[in-house]
PyMOL commands that place a pseudoatom at each C-alpha (Angstrom):
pseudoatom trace, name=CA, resn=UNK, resi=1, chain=A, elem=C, hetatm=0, pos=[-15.916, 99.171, 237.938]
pseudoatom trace, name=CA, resn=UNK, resi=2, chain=A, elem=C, hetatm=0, pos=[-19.266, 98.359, 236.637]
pseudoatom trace, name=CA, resn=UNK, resi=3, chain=A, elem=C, hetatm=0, pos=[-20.062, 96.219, 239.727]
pseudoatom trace, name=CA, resn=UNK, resi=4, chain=A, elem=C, hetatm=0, pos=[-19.153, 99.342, 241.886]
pseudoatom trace, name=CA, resn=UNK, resi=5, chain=A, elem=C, hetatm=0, pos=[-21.313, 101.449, 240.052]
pseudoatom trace, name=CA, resn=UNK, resi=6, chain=A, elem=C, hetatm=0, pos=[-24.193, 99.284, 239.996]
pseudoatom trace, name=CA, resn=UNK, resi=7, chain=A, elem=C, hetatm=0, pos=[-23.783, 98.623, 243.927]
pseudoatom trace, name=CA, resn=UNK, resi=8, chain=A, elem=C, hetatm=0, pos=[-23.793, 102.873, 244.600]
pseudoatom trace, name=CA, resn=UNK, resi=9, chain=A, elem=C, hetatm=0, pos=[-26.555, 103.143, 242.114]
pseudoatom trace, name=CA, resn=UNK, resi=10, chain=A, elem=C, hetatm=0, pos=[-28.660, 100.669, 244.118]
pseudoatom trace, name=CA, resn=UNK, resi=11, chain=A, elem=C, hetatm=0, pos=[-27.885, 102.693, 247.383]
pseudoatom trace, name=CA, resn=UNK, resi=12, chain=A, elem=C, hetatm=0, pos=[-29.228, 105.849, 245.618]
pseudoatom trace, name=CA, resn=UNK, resi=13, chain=A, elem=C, hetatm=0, pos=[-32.239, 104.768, 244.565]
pseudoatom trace, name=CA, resn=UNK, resi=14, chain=A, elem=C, hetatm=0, pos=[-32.778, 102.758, 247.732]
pseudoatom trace, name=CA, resn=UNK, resi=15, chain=A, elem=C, hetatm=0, pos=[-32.415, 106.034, 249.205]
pseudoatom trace, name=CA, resn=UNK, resi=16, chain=A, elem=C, hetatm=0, pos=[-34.312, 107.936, 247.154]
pseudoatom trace, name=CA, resn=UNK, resi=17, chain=A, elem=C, hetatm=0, pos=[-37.324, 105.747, 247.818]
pseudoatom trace, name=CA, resn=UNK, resi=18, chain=A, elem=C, hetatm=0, pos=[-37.276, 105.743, 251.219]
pseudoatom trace, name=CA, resn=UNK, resi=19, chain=A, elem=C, hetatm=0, pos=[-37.223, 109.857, 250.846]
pseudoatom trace, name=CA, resn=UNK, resi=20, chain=A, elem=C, hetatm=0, pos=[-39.941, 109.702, 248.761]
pseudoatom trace, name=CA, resn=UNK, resi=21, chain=A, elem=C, hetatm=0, pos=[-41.707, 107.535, 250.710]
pseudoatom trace, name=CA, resn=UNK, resi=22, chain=A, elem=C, hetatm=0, pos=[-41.034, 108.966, 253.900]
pseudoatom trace, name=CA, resn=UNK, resi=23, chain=A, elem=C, hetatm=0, pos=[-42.544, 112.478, 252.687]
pseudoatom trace, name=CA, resn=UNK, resi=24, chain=A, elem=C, hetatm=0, pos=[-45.944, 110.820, 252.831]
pseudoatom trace, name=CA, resn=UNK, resi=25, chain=A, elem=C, hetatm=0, pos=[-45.425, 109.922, 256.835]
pseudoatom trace, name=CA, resn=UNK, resi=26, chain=A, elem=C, hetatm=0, pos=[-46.942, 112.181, 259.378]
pseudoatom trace, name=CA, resn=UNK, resi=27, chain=A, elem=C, hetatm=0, pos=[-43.489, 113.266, 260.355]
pseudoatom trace, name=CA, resn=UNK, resi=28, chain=A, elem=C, hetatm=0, pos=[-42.168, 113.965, 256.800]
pseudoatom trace, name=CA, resn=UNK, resi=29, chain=A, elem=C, hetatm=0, pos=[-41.658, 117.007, 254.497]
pseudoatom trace, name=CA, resn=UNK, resi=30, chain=A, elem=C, hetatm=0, pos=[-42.536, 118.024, 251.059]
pseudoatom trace, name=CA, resn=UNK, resi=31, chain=A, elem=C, hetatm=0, pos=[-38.939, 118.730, 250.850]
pseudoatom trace, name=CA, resn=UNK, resi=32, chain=A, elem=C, hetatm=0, pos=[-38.644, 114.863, 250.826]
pseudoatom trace, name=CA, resn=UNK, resi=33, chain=A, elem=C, hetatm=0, pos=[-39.653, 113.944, 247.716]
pseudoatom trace, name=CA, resn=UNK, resi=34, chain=A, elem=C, hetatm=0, pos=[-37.250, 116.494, 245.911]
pseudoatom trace, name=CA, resn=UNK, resi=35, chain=A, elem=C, hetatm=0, pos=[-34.411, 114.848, 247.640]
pseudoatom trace, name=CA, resn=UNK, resi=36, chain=A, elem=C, hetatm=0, pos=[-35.900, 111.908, 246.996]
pseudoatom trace, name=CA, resn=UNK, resi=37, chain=A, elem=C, hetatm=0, pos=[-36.143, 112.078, 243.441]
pseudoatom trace, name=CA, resn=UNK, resi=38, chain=A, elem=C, hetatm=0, pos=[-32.585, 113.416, 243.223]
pseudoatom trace, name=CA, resn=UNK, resi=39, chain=A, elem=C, hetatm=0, pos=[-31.343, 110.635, 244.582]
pseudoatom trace, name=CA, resn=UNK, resi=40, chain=A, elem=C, hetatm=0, pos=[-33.456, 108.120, 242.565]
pseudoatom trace, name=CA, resn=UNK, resi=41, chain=A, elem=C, hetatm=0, pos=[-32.354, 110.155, 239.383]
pseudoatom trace, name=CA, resn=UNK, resi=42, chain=A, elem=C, hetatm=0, pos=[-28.715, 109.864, 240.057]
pseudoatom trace, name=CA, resn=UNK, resi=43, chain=A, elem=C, hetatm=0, pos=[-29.089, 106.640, 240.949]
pseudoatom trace, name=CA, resn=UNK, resi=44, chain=A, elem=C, hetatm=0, pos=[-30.698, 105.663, 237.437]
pseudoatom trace, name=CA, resn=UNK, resi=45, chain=A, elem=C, hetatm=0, pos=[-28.257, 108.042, 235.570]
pseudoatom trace, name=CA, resn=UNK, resi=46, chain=A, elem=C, hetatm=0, pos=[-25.153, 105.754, 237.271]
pseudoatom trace, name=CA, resn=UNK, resi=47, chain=A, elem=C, hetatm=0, pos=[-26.638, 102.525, 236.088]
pseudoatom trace, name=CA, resn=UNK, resi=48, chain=A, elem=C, hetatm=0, pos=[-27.131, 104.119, 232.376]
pseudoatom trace, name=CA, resn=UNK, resi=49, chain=A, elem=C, hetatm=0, pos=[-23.685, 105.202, 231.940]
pseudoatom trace, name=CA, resn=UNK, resi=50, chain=A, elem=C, hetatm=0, pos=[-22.294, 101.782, 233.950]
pseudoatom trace, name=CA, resn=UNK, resi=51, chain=A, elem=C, hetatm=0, pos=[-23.915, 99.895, 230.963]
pseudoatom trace, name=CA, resn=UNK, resi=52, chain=A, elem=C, hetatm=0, pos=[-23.027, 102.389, 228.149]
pseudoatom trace, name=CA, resn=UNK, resi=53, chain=A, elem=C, hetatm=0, pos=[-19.587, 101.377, 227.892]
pseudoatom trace, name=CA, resn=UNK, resi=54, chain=A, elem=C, hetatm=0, pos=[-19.767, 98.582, 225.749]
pseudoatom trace, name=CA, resn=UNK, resi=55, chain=A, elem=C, hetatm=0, pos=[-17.785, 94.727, 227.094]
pseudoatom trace, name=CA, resn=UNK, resi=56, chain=A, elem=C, hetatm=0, pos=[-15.801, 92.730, 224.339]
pseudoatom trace, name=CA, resn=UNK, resi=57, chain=A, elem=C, hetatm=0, pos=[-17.477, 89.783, 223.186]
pseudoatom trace, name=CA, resn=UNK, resi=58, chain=A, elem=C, hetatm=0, pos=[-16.483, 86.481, 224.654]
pseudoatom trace, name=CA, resn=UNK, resi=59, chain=A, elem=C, hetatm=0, pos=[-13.404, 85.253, 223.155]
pseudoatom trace, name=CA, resn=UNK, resi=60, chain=A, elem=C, hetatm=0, pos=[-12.403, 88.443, 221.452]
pseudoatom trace, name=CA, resn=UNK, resi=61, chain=A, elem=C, hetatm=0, pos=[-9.314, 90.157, 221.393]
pseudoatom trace, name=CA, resn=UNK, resi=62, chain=A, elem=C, hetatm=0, pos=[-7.832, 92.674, 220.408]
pseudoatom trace, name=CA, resn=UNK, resi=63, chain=A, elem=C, hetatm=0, pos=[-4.024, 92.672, 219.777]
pseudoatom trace, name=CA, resn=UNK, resi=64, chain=A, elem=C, hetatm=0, pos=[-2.066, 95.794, 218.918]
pseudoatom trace, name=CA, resn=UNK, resi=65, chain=A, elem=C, hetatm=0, pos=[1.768, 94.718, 217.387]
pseudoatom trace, name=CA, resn=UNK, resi=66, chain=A, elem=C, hetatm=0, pos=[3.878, 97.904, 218.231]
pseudoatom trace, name=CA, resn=UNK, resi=67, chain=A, elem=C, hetatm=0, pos=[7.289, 98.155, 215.962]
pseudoatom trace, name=CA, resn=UNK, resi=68, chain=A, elem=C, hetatm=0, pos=[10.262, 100.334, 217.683]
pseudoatom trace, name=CA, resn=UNK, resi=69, chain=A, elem=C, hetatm=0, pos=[12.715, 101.095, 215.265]
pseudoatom trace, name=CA, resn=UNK, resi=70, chain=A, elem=C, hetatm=0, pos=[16.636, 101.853, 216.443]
pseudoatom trace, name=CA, resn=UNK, resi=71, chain=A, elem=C, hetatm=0, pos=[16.893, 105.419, 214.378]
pseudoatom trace, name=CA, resn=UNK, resi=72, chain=A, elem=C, hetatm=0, pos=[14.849, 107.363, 212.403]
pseudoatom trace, name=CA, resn=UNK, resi=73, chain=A, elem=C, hetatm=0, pos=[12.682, 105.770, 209.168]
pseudoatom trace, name=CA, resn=UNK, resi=74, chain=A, elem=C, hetatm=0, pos=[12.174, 107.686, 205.976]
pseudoatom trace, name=CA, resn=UNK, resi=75, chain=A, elem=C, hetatm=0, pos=[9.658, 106.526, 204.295]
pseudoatom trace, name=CA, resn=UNK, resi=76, chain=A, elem=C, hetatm=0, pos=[9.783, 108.780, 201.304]
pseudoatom trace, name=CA, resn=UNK, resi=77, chain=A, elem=C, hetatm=0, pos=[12.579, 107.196, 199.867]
pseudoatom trace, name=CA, resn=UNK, resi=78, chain=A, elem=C, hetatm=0, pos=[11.673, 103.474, 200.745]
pseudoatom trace, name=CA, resn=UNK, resi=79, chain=A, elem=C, hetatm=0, pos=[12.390, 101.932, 197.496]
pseudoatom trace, name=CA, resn=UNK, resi=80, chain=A, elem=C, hetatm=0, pos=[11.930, 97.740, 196.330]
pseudoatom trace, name=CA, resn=UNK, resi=81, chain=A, elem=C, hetatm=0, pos=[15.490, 95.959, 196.769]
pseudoatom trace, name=CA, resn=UNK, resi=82, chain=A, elem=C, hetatm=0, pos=[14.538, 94.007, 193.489]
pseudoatom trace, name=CA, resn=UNK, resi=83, chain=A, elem=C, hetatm=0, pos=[12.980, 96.649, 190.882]
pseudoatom trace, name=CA, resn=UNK, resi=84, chain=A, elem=C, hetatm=0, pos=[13.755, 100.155, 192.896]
pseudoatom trace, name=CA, resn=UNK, resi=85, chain=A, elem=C, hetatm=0, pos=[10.104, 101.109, 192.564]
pseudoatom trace, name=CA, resn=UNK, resi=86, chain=A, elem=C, hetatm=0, pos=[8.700, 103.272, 194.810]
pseudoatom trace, name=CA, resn=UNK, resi=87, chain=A, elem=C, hetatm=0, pos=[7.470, 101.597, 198.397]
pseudoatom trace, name=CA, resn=UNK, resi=88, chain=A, elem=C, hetatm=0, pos=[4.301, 103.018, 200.281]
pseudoatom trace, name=CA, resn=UNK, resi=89, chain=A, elem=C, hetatm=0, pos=[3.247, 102.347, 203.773]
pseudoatom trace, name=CA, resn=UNK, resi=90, chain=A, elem=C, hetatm=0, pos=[0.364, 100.198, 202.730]
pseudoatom trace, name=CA, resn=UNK, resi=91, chain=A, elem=C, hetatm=0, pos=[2.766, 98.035, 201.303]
pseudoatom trace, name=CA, resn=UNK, resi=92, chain=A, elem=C, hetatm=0, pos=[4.638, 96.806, 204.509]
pseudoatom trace, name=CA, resn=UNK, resi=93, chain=A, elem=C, hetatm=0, pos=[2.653, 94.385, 206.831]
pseudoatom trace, name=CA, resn=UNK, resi=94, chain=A, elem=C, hetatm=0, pos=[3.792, 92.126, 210.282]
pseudoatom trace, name=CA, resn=UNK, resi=95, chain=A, elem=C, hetatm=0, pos=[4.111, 88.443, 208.950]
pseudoatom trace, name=CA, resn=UNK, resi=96, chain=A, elem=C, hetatm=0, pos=[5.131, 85.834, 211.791]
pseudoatom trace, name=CA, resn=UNK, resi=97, chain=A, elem=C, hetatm=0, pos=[6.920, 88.996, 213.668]
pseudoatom trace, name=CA, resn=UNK, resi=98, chain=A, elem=C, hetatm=0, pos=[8.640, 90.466, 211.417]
pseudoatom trace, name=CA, resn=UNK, resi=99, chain=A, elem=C, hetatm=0, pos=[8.128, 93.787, 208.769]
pseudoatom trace, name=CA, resn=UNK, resi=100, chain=A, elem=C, hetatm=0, pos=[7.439, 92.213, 205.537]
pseudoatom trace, name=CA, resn=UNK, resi=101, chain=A, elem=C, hetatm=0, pos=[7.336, 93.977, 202.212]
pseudoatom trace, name=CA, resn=UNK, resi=102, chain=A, elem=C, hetatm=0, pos=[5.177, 93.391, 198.936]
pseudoatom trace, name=CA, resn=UNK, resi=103, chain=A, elem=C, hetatm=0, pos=[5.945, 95.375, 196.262]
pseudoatom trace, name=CA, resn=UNK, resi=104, chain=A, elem=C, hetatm=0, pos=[3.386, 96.370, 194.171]
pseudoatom trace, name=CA, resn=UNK, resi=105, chain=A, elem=C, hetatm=0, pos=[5.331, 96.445, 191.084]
pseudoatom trace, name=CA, resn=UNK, resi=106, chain=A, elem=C, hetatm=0, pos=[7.533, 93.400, 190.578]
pseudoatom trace, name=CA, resn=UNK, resi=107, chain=A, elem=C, hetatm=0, pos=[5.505, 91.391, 193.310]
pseudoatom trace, name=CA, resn=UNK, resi=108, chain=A, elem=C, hetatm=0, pos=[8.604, 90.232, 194.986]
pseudoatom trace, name=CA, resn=UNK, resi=109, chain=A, elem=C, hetatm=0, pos=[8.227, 89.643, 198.903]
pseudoatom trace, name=CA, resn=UNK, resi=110, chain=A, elem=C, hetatm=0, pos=[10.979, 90.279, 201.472]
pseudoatom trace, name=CA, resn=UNK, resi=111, chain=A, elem=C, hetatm=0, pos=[11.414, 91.114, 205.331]
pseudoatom trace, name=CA, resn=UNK, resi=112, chain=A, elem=C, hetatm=0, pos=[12.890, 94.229, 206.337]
pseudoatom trace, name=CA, resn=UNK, resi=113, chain=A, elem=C, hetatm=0, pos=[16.148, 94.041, 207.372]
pseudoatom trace, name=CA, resn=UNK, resi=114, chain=A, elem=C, hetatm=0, pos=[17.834, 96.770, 209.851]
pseudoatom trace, name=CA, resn=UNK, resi=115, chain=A, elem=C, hetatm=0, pos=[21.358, 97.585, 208.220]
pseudoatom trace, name=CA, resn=UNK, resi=116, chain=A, elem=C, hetatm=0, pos=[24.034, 98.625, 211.085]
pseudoatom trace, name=CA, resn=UNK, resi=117, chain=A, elem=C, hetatm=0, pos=[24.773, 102.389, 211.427]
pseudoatom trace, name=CA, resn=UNK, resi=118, chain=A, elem=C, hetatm=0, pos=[28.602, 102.120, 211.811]
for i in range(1, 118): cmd.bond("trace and resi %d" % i, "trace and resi %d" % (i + 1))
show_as sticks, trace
zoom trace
């Protein structure tokens, strides 16, 4: 996308210079250099917001691990299996795939485990 922009920017303000300079010929108009100068500023306004959006660093990535859950999750009453203390989100993290729990109270650690709804 950037290369596209860059390549229409460059027309522009090709344009717009030829305009401008063209309005100085015995043939040419003042009109010219308005047209000109709209062109060039276009031009220069495509190449700023080309380079505005901002390119990931080499050899960075960024990785988004999306859980889908088979029926609805309360987590107001998601309680430790060991000590039945009281669970909040901050608590659960994604170890090697799979929803992991720490609880903050008995400091036991344990996966999540899906119990079937039948």
């Amino acid at each position: 996308m950037k290369l596209i922009a860059n390549i229409a920017a460059g027309i522009l303000i090709f344009f717009g210079v030829l305009f401008i300079w063209g309005a100085f010929s015995e043939a040419g108009n003042v009109s010219w250099i308005f047209v000109g100068l709209a062109s060039a500023g276009i031009g220069m306004a495509i190449i700023w917001f080309a380079r505005r959006q901002s390119a990931p660093e080499p050899g960075e990535q960024k990785i988004t691990y999306d859980i889908d859950l088979s029926g609805d999750v309360d987590l107001k009453g998601f309680e430790c299996t060991r000590c039945g203390g009281p669970l909040a989100p901050e608590n659960i993290s994604v170890v090697g795939g799979a929803p992991t729990v720490q609880c903050p109270y008995c400091g036991s650690i344990y996966q999540i485990s899906e119990k079937p709804k039948w």
